[in-house]
Biopython code that builds the backbone (N, CA, C, O; Angstrom):
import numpy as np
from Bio.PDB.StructureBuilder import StructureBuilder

atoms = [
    (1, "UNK", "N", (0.846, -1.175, 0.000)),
    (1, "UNK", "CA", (0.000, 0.000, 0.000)),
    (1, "UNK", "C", (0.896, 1.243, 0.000)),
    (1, "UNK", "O", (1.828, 1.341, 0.797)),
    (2, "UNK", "N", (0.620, 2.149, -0.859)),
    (2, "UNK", "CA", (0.694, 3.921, -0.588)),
    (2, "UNK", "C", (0.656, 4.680, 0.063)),
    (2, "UNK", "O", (-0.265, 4.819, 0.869)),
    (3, "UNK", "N", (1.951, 5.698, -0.076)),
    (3, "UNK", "CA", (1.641, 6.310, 1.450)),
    (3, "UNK", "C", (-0.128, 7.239, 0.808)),
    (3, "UNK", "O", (-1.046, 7.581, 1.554)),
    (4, "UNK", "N", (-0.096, 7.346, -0.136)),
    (4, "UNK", "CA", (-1.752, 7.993, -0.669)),
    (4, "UNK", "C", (-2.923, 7.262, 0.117)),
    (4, "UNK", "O", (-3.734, 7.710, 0.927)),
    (5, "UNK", "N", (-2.731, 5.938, -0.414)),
    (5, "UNK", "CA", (-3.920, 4.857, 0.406)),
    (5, "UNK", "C", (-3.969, 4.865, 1.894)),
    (5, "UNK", "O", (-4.919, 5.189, 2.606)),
    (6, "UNK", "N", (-2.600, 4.388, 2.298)),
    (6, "UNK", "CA", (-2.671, 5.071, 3.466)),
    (6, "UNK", "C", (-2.844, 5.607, 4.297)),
    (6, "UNK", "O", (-3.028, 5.196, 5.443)),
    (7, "UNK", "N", (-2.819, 6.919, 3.807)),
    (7, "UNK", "CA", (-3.563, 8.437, 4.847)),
    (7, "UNK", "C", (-5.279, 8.037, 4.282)),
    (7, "UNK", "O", (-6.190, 8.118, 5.106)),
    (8, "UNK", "N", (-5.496, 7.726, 3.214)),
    (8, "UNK", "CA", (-7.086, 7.724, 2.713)),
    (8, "UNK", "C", (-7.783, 7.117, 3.837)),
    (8, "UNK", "O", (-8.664, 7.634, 4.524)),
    (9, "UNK", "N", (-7.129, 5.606, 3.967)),
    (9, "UNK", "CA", (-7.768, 4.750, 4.808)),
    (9, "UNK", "C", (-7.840, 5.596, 6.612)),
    (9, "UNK", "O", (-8.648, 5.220, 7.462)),
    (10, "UNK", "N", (-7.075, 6.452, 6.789)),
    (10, "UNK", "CA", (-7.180, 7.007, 7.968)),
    (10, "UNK", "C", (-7.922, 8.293, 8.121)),
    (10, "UNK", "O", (-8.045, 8.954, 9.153)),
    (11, "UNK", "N", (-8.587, 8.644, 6.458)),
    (11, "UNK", "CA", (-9.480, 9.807, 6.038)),
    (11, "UNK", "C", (-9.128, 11.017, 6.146)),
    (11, "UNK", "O", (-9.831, 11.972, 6.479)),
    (12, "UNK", "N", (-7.829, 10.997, 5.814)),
    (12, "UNK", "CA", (-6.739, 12.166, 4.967)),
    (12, "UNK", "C", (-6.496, 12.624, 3.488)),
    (12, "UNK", "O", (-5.536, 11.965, 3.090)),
    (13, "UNK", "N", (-6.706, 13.019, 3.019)),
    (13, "UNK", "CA", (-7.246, 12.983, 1.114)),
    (13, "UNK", "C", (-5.386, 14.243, 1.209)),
    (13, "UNK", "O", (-5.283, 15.338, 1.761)),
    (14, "UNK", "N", (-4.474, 13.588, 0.577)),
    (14, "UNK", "CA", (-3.494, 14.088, 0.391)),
    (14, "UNK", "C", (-2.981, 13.805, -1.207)),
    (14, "UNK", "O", (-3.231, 12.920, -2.026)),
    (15, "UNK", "N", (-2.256, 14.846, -1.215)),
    (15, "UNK", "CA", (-1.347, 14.386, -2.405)),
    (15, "UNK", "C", (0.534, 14.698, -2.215)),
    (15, "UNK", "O", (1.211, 14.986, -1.228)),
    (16, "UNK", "N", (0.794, 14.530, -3.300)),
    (16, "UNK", "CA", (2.263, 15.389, -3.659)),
    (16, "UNK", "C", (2.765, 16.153, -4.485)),
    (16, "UNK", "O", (2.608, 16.051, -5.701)),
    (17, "UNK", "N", (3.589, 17.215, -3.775)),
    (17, "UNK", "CA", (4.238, 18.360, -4.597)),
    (17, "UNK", "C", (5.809, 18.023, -4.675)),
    (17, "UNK", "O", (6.492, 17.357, -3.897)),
    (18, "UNK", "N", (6.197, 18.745, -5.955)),
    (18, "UNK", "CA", (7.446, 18.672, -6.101)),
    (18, "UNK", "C", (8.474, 19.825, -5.269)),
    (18, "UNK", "O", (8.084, 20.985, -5.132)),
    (19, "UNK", "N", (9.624, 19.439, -4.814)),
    (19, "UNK", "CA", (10.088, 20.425, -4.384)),
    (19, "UNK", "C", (10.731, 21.060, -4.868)),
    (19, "UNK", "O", (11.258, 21.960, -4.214)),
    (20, "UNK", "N", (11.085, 20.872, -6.614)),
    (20, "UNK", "CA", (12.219, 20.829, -7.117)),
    (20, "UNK", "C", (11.477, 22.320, -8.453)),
    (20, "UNK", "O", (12.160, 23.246, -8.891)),
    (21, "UNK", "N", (10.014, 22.068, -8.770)),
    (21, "UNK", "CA", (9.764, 22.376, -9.928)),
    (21, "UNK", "C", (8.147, 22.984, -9.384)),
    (21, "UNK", "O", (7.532, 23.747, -10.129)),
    (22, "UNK", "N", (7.550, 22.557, -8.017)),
    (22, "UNK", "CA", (6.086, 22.992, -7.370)),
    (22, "UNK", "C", (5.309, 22.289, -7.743)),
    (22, "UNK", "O", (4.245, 22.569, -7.190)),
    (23, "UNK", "N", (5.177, 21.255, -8.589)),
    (23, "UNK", "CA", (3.906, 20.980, -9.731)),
    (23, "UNK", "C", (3.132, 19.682, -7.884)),
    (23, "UNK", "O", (3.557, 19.115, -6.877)),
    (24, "UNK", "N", (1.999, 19.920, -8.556)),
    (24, "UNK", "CA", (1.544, 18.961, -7.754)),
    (24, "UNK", "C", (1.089, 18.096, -8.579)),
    (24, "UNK", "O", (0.501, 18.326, -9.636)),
    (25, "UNK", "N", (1.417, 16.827, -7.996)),
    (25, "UNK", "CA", (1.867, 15.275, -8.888)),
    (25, "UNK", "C", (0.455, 14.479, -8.830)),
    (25, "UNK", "O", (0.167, 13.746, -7.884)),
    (26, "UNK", "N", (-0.214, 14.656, -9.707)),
    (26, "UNK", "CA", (-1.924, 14.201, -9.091)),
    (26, "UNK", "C", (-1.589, 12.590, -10.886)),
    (26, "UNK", "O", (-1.054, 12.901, -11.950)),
    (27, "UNK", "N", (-1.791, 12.037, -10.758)),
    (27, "UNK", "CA", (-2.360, 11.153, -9.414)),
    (27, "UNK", "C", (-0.926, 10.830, -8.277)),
    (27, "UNK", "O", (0.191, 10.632, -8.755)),
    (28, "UNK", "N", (-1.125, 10.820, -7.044)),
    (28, "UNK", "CA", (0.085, 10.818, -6.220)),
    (28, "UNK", "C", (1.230, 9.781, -6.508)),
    (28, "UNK", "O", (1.126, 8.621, -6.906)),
    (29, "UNK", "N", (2.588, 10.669, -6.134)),
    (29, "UNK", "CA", (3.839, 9.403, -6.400)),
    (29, "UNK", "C", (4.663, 9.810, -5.522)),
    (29, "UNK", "O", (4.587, 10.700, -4.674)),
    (30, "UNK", "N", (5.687, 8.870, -5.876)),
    (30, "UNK", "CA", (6.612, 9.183, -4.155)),
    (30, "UNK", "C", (7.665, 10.399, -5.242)),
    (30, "UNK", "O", (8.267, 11.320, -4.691)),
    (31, "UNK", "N", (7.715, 10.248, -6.369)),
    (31, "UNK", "CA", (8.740, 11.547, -7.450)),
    (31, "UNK", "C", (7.756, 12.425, -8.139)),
    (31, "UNK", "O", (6.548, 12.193, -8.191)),
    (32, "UNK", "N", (8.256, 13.271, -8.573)),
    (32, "UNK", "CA", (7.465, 13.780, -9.307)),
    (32, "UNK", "C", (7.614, 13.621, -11.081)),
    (32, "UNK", "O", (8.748, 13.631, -11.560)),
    (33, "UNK", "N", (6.420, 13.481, -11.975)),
    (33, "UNK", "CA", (6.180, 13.092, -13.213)),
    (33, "UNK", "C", (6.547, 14.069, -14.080)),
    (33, "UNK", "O", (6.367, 13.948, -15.292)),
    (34, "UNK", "N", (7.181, 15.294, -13.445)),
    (34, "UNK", "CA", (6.890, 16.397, -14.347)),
    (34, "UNK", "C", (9.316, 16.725, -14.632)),
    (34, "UNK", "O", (10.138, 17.183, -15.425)),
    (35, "UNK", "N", (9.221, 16.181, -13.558)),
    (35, "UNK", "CA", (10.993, 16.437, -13.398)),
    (35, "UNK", "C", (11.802, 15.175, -12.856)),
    (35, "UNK", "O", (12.969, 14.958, -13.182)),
    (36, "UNK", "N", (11.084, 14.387, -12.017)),
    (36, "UNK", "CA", (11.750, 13.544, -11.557)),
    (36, "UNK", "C", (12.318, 13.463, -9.958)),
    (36, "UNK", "O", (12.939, 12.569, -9.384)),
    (37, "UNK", "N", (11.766, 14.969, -9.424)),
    (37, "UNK", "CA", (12.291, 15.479, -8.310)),
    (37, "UNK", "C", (11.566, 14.935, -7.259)),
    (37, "UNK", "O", (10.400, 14.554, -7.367)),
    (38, "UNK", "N", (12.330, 14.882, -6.087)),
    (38, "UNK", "CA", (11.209, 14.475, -4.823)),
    (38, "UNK", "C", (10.577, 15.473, -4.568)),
    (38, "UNK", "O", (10.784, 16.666, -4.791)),
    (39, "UNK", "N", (9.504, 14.738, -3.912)),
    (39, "UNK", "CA", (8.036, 15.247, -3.365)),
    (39, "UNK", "C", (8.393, 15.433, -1.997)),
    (39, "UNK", "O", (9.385, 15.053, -1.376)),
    (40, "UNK", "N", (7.242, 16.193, -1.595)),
    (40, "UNK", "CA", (6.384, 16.305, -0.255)),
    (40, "UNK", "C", (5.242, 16.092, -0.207)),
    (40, "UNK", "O", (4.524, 16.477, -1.129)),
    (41, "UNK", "N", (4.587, 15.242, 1.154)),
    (41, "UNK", "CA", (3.454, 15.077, 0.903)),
    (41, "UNK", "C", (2.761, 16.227, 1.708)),
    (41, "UNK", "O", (3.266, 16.847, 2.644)),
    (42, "UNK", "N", (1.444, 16.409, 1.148)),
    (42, "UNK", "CA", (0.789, 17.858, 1.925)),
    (42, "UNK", "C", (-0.743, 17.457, 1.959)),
    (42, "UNK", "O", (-1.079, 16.498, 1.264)),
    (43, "UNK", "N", (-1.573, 18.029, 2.613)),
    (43, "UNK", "CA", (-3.055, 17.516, 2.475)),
    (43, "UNK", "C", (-3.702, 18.961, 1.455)),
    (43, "UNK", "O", (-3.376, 20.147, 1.396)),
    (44, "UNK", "N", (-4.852, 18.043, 0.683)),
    (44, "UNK", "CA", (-5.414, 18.799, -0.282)),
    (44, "UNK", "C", (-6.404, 19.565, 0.291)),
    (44, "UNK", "O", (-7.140, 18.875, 0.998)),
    (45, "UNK", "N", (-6.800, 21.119, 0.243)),
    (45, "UNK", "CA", (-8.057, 22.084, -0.245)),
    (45, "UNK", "C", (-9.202, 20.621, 0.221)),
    (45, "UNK", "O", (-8.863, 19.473, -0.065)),
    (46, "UNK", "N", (-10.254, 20.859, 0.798)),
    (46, "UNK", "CA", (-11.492, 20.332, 0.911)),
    (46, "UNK", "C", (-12.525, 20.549, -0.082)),
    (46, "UNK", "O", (-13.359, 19.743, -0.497)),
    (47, "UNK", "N", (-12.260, 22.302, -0.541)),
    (47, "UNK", "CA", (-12.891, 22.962, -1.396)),
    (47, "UNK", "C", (-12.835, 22.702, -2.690)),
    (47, "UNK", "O", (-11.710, 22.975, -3.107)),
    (48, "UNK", "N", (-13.689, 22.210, -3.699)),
    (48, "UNK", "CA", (-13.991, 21.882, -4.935)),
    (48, "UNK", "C", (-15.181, 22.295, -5.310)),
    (48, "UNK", "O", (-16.175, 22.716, -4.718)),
    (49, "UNK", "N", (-14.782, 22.016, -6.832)),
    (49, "UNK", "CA", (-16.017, 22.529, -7.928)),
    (49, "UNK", "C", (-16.649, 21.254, -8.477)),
    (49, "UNK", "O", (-16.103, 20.158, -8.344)),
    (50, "UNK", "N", (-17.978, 21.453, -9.186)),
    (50, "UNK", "CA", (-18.342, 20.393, -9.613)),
    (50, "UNK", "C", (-18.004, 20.333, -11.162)),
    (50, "UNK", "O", (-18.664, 21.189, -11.751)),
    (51, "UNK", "N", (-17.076, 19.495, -12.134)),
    (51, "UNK", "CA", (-17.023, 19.675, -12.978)),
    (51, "UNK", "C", (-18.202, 18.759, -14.240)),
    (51, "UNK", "O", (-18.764, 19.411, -15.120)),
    (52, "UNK", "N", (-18.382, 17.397, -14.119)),
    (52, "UNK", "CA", (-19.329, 16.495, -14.650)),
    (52, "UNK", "C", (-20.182, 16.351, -13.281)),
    (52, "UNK", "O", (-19.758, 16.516, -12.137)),
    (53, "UNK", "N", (-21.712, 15.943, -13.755)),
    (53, "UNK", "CA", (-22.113, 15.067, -13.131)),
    (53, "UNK", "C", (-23.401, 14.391, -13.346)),
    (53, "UNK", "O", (-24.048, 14.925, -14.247)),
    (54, "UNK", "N", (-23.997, 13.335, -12.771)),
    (54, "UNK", "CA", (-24.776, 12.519, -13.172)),
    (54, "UNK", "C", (-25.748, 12.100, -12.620)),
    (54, "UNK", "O", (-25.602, 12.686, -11.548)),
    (55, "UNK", "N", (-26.828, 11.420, -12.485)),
    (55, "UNK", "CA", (-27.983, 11.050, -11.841)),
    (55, "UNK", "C", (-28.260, 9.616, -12.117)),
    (55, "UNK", "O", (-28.554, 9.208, -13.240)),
    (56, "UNK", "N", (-28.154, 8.814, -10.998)),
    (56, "UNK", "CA", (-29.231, 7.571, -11.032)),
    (56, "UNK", "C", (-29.956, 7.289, -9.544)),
    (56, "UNK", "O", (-29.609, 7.282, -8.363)),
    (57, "UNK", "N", (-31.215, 7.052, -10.349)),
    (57, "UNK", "CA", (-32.421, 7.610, -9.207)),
    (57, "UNK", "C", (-32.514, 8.639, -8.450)),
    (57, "UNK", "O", (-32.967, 9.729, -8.798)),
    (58, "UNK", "N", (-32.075, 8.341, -7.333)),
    (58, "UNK", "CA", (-31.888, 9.520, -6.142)),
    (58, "UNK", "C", (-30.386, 10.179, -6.143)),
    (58, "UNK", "O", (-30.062, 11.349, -5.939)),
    (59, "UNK", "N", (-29.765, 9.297, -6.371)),
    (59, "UNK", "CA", (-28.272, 9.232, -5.976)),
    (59, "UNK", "C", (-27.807, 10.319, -7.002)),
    (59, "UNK", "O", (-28.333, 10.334, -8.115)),
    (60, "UNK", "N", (-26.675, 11.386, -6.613)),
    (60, "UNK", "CA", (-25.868, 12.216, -7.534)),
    (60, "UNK", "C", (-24.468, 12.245, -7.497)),
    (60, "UNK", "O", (-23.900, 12.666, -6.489)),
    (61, "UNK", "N", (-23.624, 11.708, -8.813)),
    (61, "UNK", "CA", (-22.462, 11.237, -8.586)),
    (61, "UNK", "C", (-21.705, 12.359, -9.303)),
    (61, "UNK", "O", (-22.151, 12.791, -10.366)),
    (62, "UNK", "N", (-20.782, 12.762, -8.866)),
    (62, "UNK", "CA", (-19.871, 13.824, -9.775)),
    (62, "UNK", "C", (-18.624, 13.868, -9.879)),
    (62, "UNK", "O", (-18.217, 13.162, -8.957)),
    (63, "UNK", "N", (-17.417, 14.422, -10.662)),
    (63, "UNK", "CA", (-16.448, 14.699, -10.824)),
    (63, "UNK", "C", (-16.010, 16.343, -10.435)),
    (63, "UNK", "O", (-16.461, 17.383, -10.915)),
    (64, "UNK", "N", (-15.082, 16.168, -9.505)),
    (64, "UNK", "CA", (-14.870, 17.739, -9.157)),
    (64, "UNK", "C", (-13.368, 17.733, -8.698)),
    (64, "UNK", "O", (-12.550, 16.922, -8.264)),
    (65, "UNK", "N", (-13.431, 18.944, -8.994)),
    (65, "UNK", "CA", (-11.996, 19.431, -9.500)),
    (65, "UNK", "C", (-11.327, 20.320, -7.995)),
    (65, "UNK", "O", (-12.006, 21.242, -7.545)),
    (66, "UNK", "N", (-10.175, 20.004, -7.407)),
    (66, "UNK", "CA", (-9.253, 20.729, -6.210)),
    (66, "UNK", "C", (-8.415, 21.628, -6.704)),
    (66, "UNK", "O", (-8.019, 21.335, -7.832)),
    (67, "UNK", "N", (-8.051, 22.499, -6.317)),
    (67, "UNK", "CA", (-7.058, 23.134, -6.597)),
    (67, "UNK", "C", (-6.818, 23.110, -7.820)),
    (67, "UNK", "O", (-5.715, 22.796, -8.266)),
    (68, "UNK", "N", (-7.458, 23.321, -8.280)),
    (68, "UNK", "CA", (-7.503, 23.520, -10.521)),
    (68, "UNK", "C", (-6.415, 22.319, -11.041)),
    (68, "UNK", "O", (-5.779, 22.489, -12.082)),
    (69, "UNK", "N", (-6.286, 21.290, -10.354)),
    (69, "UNK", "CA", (-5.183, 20.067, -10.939)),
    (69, "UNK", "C", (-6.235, 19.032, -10.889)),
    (69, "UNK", "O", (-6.706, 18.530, -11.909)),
    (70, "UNK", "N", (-6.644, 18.680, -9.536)),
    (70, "UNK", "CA", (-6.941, 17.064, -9.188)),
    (70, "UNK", "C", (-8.471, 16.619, -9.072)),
    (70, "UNK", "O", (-9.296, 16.731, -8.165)),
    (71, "UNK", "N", (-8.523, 16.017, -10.476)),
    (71, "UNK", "CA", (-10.056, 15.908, -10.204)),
    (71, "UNK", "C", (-10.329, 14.236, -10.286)),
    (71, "UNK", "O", (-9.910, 13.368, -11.053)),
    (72, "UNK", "N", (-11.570, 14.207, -8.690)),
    (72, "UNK", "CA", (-11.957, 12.383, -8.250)),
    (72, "UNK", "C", (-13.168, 12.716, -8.699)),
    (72, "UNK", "O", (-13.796, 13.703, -9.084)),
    (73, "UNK", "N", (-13.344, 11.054, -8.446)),
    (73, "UNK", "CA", (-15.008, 11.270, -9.060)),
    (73, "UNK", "C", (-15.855, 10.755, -7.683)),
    (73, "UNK", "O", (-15.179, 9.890, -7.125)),
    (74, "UNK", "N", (-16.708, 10.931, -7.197)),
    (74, "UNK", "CA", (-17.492, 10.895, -6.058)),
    (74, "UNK", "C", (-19.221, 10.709, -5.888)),
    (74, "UNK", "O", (-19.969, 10.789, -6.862)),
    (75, "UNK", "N", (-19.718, 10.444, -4.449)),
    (75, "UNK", "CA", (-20.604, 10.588, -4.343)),
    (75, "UNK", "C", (-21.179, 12.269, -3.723)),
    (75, "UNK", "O", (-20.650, 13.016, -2.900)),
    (76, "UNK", "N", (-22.366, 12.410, -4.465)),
    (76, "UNK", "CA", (-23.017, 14.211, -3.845)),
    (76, "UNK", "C", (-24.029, 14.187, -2.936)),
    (76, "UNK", "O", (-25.160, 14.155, -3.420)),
    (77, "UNK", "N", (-23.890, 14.198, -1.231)),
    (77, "UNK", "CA", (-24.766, 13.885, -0.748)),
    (77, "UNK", "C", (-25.075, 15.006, -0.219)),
    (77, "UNK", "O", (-24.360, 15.853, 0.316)),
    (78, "UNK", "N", (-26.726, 14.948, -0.486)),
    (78, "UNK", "CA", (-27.443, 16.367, -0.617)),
    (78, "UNK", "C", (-28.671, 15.840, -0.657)),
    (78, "UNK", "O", (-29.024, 14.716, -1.015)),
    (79, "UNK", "N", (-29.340, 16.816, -0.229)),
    (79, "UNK", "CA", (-31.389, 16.478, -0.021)),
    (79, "UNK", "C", (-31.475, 17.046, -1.602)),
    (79, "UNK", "O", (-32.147, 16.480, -2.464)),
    (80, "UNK", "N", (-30.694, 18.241, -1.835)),
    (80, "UNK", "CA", (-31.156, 18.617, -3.694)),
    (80, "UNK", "C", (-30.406, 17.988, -4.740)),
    (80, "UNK", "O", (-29.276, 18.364, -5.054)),
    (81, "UNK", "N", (-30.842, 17.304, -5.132)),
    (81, "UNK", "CA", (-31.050, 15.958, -6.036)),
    (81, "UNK", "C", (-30.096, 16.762, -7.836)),
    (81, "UNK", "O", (-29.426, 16.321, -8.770)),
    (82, "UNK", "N", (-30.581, 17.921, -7.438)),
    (82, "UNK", "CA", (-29.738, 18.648, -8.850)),
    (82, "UNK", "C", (-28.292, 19.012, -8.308)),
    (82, "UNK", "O", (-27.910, 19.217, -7.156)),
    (83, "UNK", "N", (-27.501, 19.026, -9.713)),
    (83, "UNK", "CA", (-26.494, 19.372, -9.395)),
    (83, "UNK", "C", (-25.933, 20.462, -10.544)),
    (83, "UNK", "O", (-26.165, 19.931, -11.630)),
    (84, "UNK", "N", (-25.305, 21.735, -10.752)),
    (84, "UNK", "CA", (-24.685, 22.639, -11.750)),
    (84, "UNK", "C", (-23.012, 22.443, -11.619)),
    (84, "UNK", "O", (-22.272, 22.375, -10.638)),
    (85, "UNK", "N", (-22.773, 22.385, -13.033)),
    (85, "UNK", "CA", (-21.344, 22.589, -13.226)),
    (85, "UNK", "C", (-21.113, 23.884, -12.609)),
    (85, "UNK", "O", (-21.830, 24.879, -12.724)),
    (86, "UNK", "N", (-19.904, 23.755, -11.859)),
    (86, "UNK", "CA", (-19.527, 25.186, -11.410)),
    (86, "UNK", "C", (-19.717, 25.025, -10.329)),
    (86, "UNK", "O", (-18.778, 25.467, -9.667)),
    (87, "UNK", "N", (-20.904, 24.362, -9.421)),
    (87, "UNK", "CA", (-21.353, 24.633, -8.139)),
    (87, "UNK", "C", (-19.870, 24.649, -7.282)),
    (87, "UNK", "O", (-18.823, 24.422, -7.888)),
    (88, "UNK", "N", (-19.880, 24.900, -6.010)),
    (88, "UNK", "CA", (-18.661, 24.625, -5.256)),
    (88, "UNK", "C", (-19.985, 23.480, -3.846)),
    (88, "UNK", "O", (-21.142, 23.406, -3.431)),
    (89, "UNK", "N", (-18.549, 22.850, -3.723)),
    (89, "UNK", "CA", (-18.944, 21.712, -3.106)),
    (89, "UNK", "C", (-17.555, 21.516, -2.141)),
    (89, "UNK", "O", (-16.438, 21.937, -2.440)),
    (90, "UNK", "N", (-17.909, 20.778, -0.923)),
    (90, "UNK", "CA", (-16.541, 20.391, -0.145)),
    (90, "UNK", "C", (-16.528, 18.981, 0.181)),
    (90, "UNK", "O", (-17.541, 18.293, 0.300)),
    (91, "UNK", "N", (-15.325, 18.577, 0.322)),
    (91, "UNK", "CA", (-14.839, 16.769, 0.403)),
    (91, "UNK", "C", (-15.684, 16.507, 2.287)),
    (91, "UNK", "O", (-15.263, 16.904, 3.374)),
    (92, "UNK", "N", (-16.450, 16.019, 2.084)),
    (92, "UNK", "CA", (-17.023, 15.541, 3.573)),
    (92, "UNK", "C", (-16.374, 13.998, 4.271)),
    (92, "UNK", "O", (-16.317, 13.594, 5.432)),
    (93, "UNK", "N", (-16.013, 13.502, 3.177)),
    (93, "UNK", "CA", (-15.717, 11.803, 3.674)),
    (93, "UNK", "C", (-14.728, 11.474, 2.696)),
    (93, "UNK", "O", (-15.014, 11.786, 1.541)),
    (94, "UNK", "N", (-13.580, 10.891, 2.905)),
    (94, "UNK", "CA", (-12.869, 10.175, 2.343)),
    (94, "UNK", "C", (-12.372, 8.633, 2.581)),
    (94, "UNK", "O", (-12.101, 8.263, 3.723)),
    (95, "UNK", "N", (-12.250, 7.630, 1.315)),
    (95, "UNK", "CA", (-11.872, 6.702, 2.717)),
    (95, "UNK", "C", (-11.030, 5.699, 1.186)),
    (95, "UNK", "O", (-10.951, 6.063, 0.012)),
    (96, "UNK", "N", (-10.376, 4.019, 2.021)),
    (96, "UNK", "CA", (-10.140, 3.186, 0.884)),
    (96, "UNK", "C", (-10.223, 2.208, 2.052)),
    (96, "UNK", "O", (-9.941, 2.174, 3.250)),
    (97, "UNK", "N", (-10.895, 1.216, 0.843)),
    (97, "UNK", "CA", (-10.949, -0.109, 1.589)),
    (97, "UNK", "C", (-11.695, -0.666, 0.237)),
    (97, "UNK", "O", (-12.790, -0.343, -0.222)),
    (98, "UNK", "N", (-10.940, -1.405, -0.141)),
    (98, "UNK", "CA", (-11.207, -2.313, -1.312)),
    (98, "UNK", "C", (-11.380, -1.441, -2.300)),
    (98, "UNK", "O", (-11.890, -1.866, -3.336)),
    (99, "UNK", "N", (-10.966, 0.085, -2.199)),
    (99, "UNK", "CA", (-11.149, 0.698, -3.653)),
    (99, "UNK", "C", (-11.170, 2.197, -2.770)),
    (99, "UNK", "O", (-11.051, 2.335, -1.553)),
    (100, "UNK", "N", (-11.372, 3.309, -3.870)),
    (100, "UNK", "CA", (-10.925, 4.984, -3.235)),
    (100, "UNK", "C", (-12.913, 5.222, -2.795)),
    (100, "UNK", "O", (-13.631, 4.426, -3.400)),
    (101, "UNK", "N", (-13.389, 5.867, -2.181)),
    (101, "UNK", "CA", (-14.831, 6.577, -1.911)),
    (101, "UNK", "C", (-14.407, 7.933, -1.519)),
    (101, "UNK", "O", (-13.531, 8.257, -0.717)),
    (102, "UNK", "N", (-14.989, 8.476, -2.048)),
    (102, "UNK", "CA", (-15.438, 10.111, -1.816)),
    (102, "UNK", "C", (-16.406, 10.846, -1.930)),
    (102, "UNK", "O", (-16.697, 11.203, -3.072)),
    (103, "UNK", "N", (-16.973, 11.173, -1.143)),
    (103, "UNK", "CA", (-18.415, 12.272, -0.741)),
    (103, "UNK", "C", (-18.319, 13.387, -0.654)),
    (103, "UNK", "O", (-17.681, 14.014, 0.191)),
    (104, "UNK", "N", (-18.893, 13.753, -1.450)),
    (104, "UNK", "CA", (-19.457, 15.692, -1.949)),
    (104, "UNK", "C", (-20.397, 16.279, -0.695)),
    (104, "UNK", "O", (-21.379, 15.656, -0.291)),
    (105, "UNK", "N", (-20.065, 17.275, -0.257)),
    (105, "UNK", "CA", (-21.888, 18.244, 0.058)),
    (105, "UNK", "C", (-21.683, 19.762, -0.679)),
    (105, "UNK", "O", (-22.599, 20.584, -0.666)),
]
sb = StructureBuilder()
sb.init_structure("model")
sb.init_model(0)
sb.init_chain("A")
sb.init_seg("    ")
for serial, (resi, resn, name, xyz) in enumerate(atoms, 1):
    if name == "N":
        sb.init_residue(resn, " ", resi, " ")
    sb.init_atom(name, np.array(xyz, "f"), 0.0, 1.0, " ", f" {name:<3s}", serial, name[0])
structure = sb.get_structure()
C-alpha cells in the first residue's frame, strides 16, 4: 500500500508536490512526473467545484476538481437531487478499503 492509500484509509485525502519544480503530482507518487524530483506530501483544499455530473435515481455522482489540478469522481450527498457545473462543493468523507470513496456536500 501507498503512502496515498494510506492516509485515505485514515481519512486524509493528500497528495504530492514537487520540491524541485512545485507541480503537484496528481495522481500521487513518491517523485514527481513532471521532473523527476522528490516530493512532499501535503493535504489537499477540501474545497472543490463540480465539474461532470450525473444522476441515477436519487443518488448524484460527480467529478470535481481541487485546486484547478486534481479531479476524483465521487458521491453528492445532498437532499437537492440537482447538481450545476460550477457549483462549489466540499470533500465531507474520504476513505479506501477495497477501492478509493469520496463524498461531496
Amino acid at each position: 500500500m501507498n503512502k496515498f492509500e494510506e492516509e485515505l484509509k485514515k481519512g486524509n485525502f493528500i497528495t504530492s508536490e514537487c520540491h524541485k519544480c512545485d507541480k503537484i503530482v496528481w495522481p500521487p507518487s513518491e517523485y514527481c512526473d513532471n521532473c523527476f524530483g522528490n516530493v512532499n506530501w501535503r493535504k489537499i483544499s477540501e474545497n472543490g467545484e463540480i465539474i461532470e455530473w450525473s444522476k441515477k435515481g436519487s443518488d448524484v455522482f460527480c467529478i470535481a476538481e481541487f485546486e484547478k489540478t486534481i479531479r476524483i469522481m465521487g458521491k453528492l450527498n445532498t437532499k437537492n437531487t440537482d447538481a450545476k457545473i460550477g457549483q462549489h462543493i466540499q470533500l465531507s468523507e474520504c476513505s479506501f478499503n477495497q477501492g478509493y470513496r469520496f463524498i461531496f456536500m
